[in-house]
C-alpha positions as CSV (number, residue, x, y, z in Angstrom):
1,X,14.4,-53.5,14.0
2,X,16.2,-52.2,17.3
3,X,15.6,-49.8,19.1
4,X,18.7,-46.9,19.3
5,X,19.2,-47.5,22.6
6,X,20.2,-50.9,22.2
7,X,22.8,-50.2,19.3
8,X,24.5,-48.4,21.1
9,X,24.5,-51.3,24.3
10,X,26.0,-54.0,21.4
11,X,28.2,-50.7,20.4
12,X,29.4,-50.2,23.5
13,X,29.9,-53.6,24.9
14,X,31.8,-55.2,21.7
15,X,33.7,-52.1,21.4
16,X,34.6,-51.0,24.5
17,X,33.7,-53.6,27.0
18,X,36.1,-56.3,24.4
19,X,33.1,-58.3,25.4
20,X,32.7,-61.4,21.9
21,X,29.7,-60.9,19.9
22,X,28.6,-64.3,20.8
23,X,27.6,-63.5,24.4
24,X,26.6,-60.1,23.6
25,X,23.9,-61.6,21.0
26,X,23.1,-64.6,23.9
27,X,22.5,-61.9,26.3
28,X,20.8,-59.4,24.4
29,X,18.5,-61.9,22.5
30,X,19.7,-60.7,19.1
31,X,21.3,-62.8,16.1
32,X,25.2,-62.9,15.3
33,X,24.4,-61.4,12.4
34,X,22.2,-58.6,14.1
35,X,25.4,-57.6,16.6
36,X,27.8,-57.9,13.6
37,X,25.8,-55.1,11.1
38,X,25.6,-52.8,14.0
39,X,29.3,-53.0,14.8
40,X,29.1,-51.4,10.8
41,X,26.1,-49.3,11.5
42,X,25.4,-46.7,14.4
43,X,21.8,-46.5,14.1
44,X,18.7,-48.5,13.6
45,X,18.4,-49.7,9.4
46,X,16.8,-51.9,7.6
47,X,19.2,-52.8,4.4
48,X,17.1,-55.0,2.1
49,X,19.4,-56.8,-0.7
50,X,16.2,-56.9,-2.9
51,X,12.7,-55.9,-2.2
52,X,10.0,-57.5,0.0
53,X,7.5,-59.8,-2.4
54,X,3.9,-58.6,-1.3
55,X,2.0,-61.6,-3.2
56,X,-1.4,-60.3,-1.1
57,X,-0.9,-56.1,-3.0
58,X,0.2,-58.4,-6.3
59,X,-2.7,-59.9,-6.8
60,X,-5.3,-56.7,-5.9
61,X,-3.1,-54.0,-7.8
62,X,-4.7,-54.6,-11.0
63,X,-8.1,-54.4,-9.8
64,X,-7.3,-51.1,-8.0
65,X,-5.8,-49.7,-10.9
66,X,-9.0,-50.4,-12.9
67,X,-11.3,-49.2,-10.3
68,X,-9.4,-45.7,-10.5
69,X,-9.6,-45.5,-13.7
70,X,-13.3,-46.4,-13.8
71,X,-14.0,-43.9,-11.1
72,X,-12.0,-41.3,-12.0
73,X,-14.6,-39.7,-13.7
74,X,-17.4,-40.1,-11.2
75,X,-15.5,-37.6,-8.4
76,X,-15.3,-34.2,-7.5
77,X,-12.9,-32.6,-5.0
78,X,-15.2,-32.9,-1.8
79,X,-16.7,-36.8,-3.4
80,X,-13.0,-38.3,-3.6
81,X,-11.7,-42.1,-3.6
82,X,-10.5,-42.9,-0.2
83,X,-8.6,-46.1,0.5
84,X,-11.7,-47.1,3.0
85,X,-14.0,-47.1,0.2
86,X,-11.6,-49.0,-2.2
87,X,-10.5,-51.4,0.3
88,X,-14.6,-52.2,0.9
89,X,-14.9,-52.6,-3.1
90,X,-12.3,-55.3,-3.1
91,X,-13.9,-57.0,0.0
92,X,-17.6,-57.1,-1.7
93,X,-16.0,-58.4,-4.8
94,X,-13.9,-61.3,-3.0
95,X,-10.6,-60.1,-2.3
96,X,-8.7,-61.0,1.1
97,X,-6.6,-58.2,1.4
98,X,-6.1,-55.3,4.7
99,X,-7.3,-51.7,4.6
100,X,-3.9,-50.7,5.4
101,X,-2.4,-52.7,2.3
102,X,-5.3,-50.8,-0.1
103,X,-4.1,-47.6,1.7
104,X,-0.8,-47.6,1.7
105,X,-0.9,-49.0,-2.1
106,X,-3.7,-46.1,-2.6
107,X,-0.9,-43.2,-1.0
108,X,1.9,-44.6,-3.6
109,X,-0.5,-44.2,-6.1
110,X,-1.1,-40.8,-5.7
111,X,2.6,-39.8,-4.9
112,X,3.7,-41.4,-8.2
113,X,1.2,-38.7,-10.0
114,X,1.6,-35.9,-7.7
115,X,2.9,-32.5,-9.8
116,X,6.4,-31.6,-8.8
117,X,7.0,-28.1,-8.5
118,X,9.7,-25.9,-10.4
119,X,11.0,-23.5,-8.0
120,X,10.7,-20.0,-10.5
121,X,12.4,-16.8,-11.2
122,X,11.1,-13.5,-11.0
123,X,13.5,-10.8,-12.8
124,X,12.7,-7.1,-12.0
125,X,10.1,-5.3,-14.6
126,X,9.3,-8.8,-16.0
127,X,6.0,-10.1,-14.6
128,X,3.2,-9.5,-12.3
129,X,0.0,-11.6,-11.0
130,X,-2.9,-10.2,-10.6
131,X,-6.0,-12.0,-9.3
132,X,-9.6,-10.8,-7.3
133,X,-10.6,-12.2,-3.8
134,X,-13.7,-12.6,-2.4
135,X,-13.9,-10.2,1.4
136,X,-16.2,-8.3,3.8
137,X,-16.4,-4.9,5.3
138,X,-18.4,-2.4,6.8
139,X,-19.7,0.5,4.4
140,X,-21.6,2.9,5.7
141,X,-22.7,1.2,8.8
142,X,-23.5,-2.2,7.1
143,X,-21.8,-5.5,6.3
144,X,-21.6,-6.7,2.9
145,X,-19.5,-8.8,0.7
146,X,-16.8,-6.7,-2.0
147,X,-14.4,-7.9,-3.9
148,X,-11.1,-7.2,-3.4
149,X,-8.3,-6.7,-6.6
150,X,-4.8,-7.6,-6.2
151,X,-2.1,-6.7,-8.4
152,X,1.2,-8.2,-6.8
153,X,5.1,-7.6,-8.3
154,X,6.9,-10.9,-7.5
155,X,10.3,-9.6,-7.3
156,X,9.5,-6.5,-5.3
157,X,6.5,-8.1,-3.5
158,X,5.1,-4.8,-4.1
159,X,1.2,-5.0,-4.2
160,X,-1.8,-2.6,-5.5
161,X,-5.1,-3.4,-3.8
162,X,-8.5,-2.0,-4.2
163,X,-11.8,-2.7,-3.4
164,X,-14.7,-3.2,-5.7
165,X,-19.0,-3.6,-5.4
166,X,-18.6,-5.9,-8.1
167,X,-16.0,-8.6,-9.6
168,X,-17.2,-7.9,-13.1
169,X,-14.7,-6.8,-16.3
170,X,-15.1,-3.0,-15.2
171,X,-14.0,-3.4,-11.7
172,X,-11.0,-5.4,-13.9
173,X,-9.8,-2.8,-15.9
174,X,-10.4,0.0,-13.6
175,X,-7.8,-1.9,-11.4
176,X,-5.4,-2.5,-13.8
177,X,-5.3,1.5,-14.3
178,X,-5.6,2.6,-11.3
179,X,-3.1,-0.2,-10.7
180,X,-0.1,0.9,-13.2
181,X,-1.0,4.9,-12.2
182,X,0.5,3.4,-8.2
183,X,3.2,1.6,-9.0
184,X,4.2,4.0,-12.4
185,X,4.8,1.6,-14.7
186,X,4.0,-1.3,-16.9
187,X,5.3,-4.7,-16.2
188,X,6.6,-6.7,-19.0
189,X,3.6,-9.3,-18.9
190,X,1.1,-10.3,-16.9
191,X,-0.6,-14.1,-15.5
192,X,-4.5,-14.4,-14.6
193,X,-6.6,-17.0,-14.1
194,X,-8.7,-18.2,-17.4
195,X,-11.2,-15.5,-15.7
196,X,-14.5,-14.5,-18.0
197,X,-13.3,-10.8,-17.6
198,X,-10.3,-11.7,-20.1
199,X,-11.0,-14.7,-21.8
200,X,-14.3,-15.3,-24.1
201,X,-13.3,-18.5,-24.9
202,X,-10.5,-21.6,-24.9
203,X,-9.7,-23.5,-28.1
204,X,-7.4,-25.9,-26.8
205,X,-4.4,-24.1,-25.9
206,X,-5.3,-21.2,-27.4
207,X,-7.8,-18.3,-25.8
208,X,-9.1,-15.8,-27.1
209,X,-9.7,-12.1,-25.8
210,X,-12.5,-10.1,-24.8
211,X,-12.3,-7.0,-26.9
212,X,-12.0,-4.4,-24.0
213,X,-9.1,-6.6,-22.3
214,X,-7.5,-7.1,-25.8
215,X,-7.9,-3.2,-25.9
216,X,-5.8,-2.9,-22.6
217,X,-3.0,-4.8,-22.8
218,X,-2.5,-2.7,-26.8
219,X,-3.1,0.2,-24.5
220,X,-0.6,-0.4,-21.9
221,X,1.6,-2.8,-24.5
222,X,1.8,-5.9,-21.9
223,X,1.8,-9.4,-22.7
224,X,-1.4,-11.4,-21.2
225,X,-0.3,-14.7,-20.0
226,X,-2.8,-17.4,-18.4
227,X,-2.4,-20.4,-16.1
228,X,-3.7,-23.8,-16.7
229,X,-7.3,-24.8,-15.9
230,X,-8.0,-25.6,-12.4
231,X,-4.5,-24.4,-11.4
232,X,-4.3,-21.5,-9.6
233,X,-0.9,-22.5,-8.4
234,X,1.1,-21.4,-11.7
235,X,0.8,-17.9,-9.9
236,X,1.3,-18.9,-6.4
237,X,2.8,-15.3,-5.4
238,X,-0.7,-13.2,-5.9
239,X,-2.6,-16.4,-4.7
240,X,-0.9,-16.5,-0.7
241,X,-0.7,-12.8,-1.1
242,X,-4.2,-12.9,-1.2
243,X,-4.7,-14.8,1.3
244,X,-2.0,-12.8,3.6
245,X,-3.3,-9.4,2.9
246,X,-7.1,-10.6,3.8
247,X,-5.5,-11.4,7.1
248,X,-3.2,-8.6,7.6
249,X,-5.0,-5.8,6.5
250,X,-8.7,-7.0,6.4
251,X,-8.8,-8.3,9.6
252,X,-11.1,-7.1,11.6
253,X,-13.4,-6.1,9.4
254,X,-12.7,-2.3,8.2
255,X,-15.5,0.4,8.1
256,X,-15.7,3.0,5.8
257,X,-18.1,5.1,4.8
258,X,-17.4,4.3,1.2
259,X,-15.4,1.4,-1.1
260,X,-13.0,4.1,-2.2
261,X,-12.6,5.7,2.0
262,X,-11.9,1.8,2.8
263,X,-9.4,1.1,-0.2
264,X,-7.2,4.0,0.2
265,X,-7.1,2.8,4.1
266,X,-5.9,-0.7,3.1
267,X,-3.3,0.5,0.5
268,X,-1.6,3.0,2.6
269,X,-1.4,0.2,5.6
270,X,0.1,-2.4,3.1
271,X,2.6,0.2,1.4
272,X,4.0,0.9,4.9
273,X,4.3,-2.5,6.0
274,X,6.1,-3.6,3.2
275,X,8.3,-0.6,2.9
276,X,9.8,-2.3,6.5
277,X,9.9,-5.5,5.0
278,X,13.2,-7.9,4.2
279,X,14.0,-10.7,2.2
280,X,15.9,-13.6,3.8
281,X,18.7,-12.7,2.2
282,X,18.7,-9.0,3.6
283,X,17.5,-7.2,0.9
284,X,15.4,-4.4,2.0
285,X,11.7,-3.4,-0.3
286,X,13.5,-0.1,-1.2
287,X,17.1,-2.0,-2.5
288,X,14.5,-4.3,-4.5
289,X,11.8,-1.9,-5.9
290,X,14.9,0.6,-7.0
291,X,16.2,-2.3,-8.7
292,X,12.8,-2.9,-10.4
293,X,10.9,0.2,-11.1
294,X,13.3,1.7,-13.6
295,X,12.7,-1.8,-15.9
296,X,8.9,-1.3,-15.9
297,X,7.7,-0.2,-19.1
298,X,6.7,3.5,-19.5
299,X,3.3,4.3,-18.9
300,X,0.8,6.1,-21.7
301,X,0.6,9.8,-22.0
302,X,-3.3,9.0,-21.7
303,X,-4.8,6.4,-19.1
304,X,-6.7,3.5,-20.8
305,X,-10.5,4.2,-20.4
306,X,-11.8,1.6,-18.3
307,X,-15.7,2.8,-18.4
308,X,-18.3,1.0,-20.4
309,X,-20.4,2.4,-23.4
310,X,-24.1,1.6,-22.8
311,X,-26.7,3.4,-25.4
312,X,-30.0,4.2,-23.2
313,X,-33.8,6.1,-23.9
314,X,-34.1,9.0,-21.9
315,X,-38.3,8.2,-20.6
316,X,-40.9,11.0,-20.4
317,X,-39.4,11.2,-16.9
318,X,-36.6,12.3,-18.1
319,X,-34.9,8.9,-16.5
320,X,-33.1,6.4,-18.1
321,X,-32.2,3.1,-16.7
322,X,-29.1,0.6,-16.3
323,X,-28.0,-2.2,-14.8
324,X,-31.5,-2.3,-13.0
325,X,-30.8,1.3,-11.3
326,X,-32.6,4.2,-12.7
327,X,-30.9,7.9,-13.0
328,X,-32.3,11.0,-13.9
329,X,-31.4,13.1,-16.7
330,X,-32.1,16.8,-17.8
331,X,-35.7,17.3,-18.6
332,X,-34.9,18.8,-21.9
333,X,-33.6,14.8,-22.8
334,X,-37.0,13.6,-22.6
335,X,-37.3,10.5,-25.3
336,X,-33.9,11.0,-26.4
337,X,-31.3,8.5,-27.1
338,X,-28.4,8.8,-25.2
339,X,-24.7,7.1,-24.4
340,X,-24.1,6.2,-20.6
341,X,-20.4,6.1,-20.4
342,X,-20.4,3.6,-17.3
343,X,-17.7,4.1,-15.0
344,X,-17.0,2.2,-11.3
345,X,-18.2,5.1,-9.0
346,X,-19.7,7.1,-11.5
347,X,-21.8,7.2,-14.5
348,X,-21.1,9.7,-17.3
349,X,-24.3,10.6,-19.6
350,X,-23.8,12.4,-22.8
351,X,-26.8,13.6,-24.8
352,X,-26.5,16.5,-27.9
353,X,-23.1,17.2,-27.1
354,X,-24.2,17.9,-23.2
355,X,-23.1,15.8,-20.4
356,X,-23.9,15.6,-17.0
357,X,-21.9,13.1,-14.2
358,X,-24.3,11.2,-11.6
359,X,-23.1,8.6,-8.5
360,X,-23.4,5.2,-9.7
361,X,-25.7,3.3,-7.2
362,X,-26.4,-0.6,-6.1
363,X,-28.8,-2.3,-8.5
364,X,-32.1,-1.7,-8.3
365,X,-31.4,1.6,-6.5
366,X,-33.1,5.2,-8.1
367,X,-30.8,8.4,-8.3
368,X,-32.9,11.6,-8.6
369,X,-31.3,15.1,-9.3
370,X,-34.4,17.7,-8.9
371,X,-31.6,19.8,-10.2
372,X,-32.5,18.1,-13.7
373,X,-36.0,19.7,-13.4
374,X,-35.8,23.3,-12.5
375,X,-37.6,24.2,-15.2
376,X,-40.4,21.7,-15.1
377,X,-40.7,22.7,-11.5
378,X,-41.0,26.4,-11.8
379,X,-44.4,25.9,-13.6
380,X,-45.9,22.9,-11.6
381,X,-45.9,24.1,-7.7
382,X,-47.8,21.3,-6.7
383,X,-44.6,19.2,-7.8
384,X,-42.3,21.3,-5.8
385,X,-44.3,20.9,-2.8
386,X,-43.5,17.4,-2.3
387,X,-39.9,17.2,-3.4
388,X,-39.1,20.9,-1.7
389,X,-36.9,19.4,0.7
390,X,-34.9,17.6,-1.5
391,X,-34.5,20.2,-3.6
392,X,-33.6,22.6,-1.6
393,X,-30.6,20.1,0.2
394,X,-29.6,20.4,-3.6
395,X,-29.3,23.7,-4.1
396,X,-27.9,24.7,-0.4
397,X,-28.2,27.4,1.3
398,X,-30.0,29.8,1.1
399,X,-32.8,27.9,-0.2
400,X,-33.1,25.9,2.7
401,X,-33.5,28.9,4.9
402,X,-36.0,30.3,2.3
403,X,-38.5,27.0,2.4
404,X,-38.3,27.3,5.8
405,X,-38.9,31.0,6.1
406,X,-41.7,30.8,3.1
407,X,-43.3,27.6,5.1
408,X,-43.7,29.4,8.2
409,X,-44.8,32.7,6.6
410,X,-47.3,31.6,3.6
411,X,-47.9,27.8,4.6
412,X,-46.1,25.2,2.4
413,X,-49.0,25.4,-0.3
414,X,-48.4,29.1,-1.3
415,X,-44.6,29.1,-0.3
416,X,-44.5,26.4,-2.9
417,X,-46.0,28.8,-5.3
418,X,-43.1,31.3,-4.3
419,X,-40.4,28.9,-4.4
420,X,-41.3,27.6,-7.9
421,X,-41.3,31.4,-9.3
422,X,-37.4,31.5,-8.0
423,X,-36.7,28.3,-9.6
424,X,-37.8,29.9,-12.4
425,X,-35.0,32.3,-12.0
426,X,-32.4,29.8,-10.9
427,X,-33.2,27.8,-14.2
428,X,-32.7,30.7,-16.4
429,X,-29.9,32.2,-14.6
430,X,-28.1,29.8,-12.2
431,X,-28.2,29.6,-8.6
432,X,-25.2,31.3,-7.6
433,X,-26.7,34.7,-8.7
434,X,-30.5,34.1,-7.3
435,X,-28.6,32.9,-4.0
436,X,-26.7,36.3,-3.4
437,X,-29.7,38.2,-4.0
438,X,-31.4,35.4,-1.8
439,X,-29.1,36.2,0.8
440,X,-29.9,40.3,0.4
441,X,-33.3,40.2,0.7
442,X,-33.1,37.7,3.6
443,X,-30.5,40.0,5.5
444,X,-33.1,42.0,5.5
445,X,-36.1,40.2,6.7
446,X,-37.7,40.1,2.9
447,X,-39.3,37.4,1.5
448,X,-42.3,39.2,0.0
449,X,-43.1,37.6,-3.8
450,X,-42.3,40.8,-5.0
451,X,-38.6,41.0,-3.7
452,X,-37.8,37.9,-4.9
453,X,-39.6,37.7,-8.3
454,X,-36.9,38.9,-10.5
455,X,-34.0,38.7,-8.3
456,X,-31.4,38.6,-10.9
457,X,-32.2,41.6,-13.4
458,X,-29.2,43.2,-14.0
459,X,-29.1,47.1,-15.7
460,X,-28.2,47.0,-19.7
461,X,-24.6,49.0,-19.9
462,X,-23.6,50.4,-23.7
463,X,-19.9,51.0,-24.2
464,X,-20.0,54.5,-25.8
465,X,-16.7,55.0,-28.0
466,X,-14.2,57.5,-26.8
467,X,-14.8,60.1,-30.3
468,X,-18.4,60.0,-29.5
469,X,-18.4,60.6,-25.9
470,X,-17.9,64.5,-26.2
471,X,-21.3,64.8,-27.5
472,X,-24.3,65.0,-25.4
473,X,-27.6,64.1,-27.0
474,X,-31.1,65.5,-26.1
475,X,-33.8,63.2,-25.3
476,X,-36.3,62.7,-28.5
477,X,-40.0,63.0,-27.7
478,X,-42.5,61.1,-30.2
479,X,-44.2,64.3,-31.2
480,X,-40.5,65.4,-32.8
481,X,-41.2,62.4,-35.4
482,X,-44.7,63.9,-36.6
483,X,-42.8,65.9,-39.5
484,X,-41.3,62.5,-41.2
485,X,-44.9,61.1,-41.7
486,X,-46.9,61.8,-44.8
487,X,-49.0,65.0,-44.6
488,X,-47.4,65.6,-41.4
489,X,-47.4,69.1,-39.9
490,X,-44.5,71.0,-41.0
């Protein structure tokens, strides 16, 4: 085939030279016929009248065609047939054929198969993708791996994102709540990935539901919908939004102090970015989310609850145990039953109609509230001895002054015997009122055992009734009583 250069020298010297085509082809080296088609044709072309035979790709394409079939079960994505390895196949077995021949035949092949693409529609209110991705940060002064949730409006290209300790069905819900709470509304339905969190099993076409995911989408009356295996494409919108966001926003790595500081950093940086954002047709993210958010369905008068119901035994520690992490509990729930209402950040433990709210740690972590033991404390001062400064962080201040003041006055064996009489108080009473008679008697440089014993006795007051309160009434002596006993002296 020519080069364009030289069409356009035959071009030009036929047509505007009036040169004949027989010396142009003489001098140019080319065939009649070669001048005469590019008299037609202003660029380099090859016009076949029918195709090329290829006797050598004949004969091998059956072989190759029975080789991928026979290995098509024997690769993974990474171990995949390459035309090199097929090519050395046919060479072992006797073929006389190129490696470009089994390649090119080998690229055919897979264009023939290759999914074509429907460009989709996304109408306001109607759908969402959500989907979790895998990302670092710094919390509290150290690098770990999170997870990060993504719930993404293709029309709007509106996103929720939060980040999560764990990609496990709590961490699931909890975004889908907090999630529809952001963007105030429902969409219409939703597409995942066939992820564990949602589906318990495939039956063909057919999956079915987790009960706590079946019990959010009732909840929040959306329709789940779920891509095919293996093809995270079918929502392609939260899939490169993932990946865009991670690069965006996550990049570098953002430090927190917590998941929940580091989350409501991310979201506020993507809501502003994309509230200066425009579609290639002009559309601004305000024209297109006013368009969508009044066609999202309404939300619940009461959020779904994401937490998770766990039954636990309260030990003889009065600690109970889950996921691996242990918790304390209120002494008085020592070898009880109880029902841990687990939560993300949070775990909420309810016990003879009682409930107390603890900090949900990493697994294998301990949680201990000396709060939970005032009264077990005020009788063992030994106890309070060793956990006196935790304790008293607890509590606040004064107590902390108080330790200190009752360590440097008594020693920390008998100020422990002190401090466990005022826990004492504090677990009958409360320590609001023991801290303001705290902070009395150390205003005034007290902190004698006697001062602080009973710190929160209070004087009995009896509403007399008005009719009554004209009369004044002599104190009685016991002696006045004599005359009402038996015999007595009258």
């Amino acid at each position: 085939m020519l080069r364009m250069d030289q069409v356009h020298v035959i071009r030009h010297k036929v047509l505007i030279e009036g040169r004949s085509r027989r010396s142009v082809a003489r001098e140019m080296g080319v065939s009649r016929n070669t001048v005469r088609k590019y008299l037609r044709l202003s660029e380099p072309r090859r016009v076949e009248t029918q195709p090329r035979a290829r006797p050598v790709l004949e004969s091998v394409a059956p072989r190759l065609e029975a080789l991928m079939e026979e290995w098509s079960q024997r690769t993974t994505r990474k171990q995949r047939i390459t035309g090199t390895r097929l090519h050395r196949q046919l060479v072992e077995e006797g073929f006389r054929v190129g490696a470009s021949t089994v390649r090119a035949w080998l690229r055919e092949w897979r264009r023939q198969r290759a999914e074509v693409f429907i460009p989709l529609v996304h109408r306001p209110g109607e759908e969402a993708q959500v989907d979790f991705f895998e990302v670092t940060v710094d919390e509290g002064g150290f690098r770990r791996k999170a997870w990060k949730f993504l719930l993404r409006l293709p029309f709007s290209g509106k996103d929720f994102v939060w980040i999560y300790d764990r990609c496990d069905q709590l961490a699931f819900l909890d975004g889908h709540v907090r999630a529809f709470v952001h963007v105030d509304g429902v969409p219409a339905r939703i597409v995942y990935d066939n992820l564990s969190a949602a589906v318990k099993r495939r039956v063909g076409v057919h999956r079915e539901l987790t009960d706590r995911f079946r019990a959010l989408a009732s909840h929040y009356l959306f329709e789940p919908c779920f891509t095919r295996r293996g093809e995270g494409h079918d929502k392609g919108s939260v899939e490169a939004r993932g990946k865009g966001v991670r690069l965006q926003h996550l990049t570098p790595v953002p430090r927190g102090e917590s998941l929940g500081e580091i989350s409501q950093a991310v979201l506020a940086e993507v809501e502003r970015l994309w509230a200066g954002r425009r579609r290639p047709d002009g559309k601004s993210s305000a024209e297109l989310w006013a368009e969508e958010s009044p066609r999202l369905g309404p939300l619940p008068e009461v959020p779904f609850e994401a937490r998770r119901m766990v039954l636990v035994q309260v030990s003889r520690q009065a600690m109970i145990q889950i996921e691996g992490s242990r918790y304390s509990v209120p002494s008085r729930w020592k070898s009880l039953e109880a029902t841990a209402w687990v939560g993300v950040e949070d775990v909420r433990v309810v016990c003879r109609g009682e409930e107390v709210v603890v900090e949900r740690i990493r697994r294998g972590g301990r949680h201990v509230q000396y709060r939970h033991y005032l009264s077990e404390l005020a009788r063992k001062p030994q106890a309070v001895r060793q956990v006196a400064p935790e304790l008293v962080a607890e509590l606040g201040e004064p107590y902390g002054r108080l330790w200190k003041l009752l360590v440097e006055r008594y020693g920390a064996r008998e100020g422990a015997r002190v401090l466990a009489r005022i826990i004492g108080a504090v677990s009958d009473h409360g320590p609001e009122p023991v801290a303001k008679a705290l902070e009395t008697a150390l205003g005034a440089g007290r902190c004698d055992l006697l001062a602080l014993q009973r710190p929160t006795e209070i004087p009995l007051r009896t509403e007399v009734p008005e009719p009554l309160q004209s009369y004044e009434i002599d104190t009685a002596r016991a002696a006045d009583f004599d005359t009402l006993l038996p015999g007595g002296i009258s």
